[in-house]
C-alpha positions in Angstrom: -5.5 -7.4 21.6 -9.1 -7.6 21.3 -9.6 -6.9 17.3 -7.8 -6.9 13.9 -9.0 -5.0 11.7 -7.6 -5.2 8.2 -7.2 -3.1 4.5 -8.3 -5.2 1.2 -6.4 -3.4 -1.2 -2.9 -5.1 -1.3 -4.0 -7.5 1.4 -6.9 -9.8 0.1 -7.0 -8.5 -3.2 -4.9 -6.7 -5.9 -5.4 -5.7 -10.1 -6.1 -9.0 -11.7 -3.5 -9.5 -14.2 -6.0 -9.7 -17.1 -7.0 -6.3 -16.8 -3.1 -4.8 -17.1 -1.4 -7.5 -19.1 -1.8 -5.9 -22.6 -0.6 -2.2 -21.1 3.0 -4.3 -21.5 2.7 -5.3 -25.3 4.8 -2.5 -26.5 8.2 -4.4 -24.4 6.4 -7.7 -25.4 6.5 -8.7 -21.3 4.2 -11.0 -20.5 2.2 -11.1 -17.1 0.1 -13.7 -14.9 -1.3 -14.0 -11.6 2.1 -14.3 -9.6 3.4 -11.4 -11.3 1.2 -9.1 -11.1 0.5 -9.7 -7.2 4.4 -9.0 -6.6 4.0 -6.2 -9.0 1.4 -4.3 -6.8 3.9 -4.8 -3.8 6.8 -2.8 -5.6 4.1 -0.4 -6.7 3.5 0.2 -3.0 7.0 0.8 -2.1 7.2 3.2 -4.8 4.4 5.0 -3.9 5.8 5.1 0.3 8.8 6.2 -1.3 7.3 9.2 -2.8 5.0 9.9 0.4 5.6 13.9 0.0 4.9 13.7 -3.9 1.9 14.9 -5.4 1.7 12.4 -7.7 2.0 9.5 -5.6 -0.3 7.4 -7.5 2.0 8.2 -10.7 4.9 6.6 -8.3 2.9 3.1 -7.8 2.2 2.7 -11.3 5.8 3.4 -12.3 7.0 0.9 -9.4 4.7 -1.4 -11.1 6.1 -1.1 -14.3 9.6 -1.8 -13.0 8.5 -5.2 -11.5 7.5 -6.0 -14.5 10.2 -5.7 -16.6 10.3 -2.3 -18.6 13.1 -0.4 -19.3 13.5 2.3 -17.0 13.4 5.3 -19.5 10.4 4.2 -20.4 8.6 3.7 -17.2 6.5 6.9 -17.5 4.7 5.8 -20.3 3.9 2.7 -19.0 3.0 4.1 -16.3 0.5 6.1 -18.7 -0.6 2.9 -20.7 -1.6 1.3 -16.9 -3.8 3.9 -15.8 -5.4 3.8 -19.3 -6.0 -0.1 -18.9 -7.4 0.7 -15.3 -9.9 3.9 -16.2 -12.5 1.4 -15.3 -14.6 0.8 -12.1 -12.6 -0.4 -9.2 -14.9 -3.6 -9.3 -13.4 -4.6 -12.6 -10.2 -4.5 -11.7 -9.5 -5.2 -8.1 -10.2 -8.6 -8.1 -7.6 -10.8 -8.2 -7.0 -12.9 -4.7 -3.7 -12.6 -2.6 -2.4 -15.7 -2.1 -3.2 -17.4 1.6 -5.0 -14.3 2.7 -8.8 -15.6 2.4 -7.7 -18.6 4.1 -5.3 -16.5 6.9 -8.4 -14.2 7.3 -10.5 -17.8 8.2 -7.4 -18.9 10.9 -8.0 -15.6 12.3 -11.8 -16.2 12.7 -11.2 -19.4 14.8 -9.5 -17.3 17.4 -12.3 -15.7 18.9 -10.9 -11.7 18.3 -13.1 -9.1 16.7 -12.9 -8.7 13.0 -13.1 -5.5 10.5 -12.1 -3.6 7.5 -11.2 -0.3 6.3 -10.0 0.5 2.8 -9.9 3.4 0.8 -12.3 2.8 -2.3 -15.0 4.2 -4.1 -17.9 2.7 -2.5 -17.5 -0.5 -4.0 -15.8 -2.4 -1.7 -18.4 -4.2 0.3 -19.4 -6.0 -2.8 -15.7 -6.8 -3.6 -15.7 -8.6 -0.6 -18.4 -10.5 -0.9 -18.0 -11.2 -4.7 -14.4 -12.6 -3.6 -16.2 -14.5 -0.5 -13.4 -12.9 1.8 -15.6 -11.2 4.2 -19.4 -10.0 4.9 -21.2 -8.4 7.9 -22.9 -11.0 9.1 -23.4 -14.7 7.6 -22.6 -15.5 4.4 -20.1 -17.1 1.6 -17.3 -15.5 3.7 -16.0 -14.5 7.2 -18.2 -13.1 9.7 -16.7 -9.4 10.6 -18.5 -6.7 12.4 -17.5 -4.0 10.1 -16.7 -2.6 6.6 -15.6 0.6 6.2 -15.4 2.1 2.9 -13.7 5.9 2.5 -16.1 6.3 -0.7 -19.1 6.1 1.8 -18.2 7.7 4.8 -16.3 10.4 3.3 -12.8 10.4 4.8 -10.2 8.3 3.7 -6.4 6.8 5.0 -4.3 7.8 6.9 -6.7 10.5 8.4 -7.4 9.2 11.9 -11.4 9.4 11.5 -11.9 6.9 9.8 -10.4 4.4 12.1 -12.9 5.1 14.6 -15.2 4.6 12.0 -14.6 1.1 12.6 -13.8 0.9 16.5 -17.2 2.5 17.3 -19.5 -0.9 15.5 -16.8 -3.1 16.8 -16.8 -1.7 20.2 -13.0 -1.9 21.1 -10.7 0.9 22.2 -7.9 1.6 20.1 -4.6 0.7 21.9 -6.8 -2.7 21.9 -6.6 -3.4 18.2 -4.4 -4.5 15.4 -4.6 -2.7 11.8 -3.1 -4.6 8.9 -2.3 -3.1 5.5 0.3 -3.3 2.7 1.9 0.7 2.6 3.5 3.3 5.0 1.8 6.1 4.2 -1.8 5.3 4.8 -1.5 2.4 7.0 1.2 2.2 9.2 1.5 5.8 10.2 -2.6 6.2 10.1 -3.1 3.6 11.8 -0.5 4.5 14.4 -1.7 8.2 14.7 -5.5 6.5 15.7 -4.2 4.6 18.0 -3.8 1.2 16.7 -1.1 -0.7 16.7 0.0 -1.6 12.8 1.3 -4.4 11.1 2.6 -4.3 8.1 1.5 -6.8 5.5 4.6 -6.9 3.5 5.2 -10.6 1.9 8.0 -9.7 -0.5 9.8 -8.0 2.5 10.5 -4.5 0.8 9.6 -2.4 3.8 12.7 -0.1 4.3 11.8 0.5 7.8 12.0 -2.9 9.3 12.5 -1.8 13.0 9.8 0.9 12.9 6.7 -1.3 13.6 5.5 -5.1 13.3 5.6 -7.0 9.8 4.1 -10.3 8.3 4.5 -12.2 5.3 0.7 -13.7 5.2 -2.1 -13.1 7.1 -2.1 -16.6 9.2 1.3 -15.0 11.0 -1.4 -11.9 12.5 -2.6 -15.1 14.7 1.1 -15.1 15.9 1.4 -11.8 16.7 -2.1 -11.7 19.1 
């Protein structure tokens, strides 16, 4: 493989626990750091669970709630009370570090392969990146990659195949030639596999359902492993 390129939603960063915590105040359940990053993981799985939903979104925030501790016939409103807590910019609330995966994204660089990202956001997450000093194009505070792709800018999102090849084209590799990483089903693994790419399932809480279906890791210093 020539390239990895890799999501930042569920993989370097998820909702810092700050900006959710007081949605839970009603079941008096308290949440920090380590809970809400495994609490975005079982929002994920609920969310590939309901693939074919409409409201898939709905089904991530109610998976959410369930990691964290609320009753189940009261899950909806949670559910409700989350996306109230989160009707802010995606800056404000996307900003909380996954554990090891700045540092697995640094292993990575010392390997010599080419470097990207793709994320479905709203235009924002370029400045995510570098505010978190994951990633930059170029030098900077963070990794050198060749591209960041953001769905809010170029207008197509995951798991439609275009926008992988908005990335391939700056980084100059073919697609059976590079690894995508991300954290669901629905818009990673099968979008990345309908581009082209091989994917790899970041999954550290090993909740993926369909473990013989495609390539999993735990952190992102086990992608090195897999090149």
């Amino acid at each position: 493989m020539d390239a990895v390129i890799l999501d930042v939603g569920g993989v370097f960063l998820v909702p810092h626990y700050e900006t959710v915590a007081e949605a839970f105040s009603p079941w008096r359940l308290s949440l920090d750091a380590a809970g809400a990053e495994r609490a975005h993981f079982f929002g994920a799985r609920a969310l590939d669970a309901a693939a074919d939903a409409p409201n898939d979104r709905d089904a991530y925030l109610v998976g959410y709630a369930e990691a964290v501790g609320v009753p189940e016939h009261e899950r909806e409103h949670a559910a409700e009370r989350i996306k109230t807590a989160w009707s802010v910019p995606n800056l404000d609330v996307w900003r909380q570090h996954v554990r090891g995966s700045r540092e697995g994204l640094r292993t990575l660089a010392t390997k010599g392969i080419k470097l990207g990202i793709i994320s479905n956001s709203d235009g924002t997450v370029e400045e995510q990146l570098r505010r978190g000093e994951i990633c930059q194009v170029g030098e900077g505070l963070g990794v050198p990659v060749l591209a960041i792709i953001d769905s809010g800018v170029v207008g197509v999102s995951k798991p439609q195949v275009e926008i992988f090849r908005h990335a391939l084209e700056p980084i100059e590799v073919m697609p059976e030639r590079a690894v995508y990483v991300g954290d669901t089903l629905r818009y990673d693994v099968r979008g990345a596999r309908a581009a082209g790419l091989t994917p790899v399932h970041f999954d550290p809480y090993e909740l993926c359902a369909e473990r013989n279906d495609h390539a999993h890791v735990t952190s992102i210093g086990e992608v090195a492993q897999l090149l």
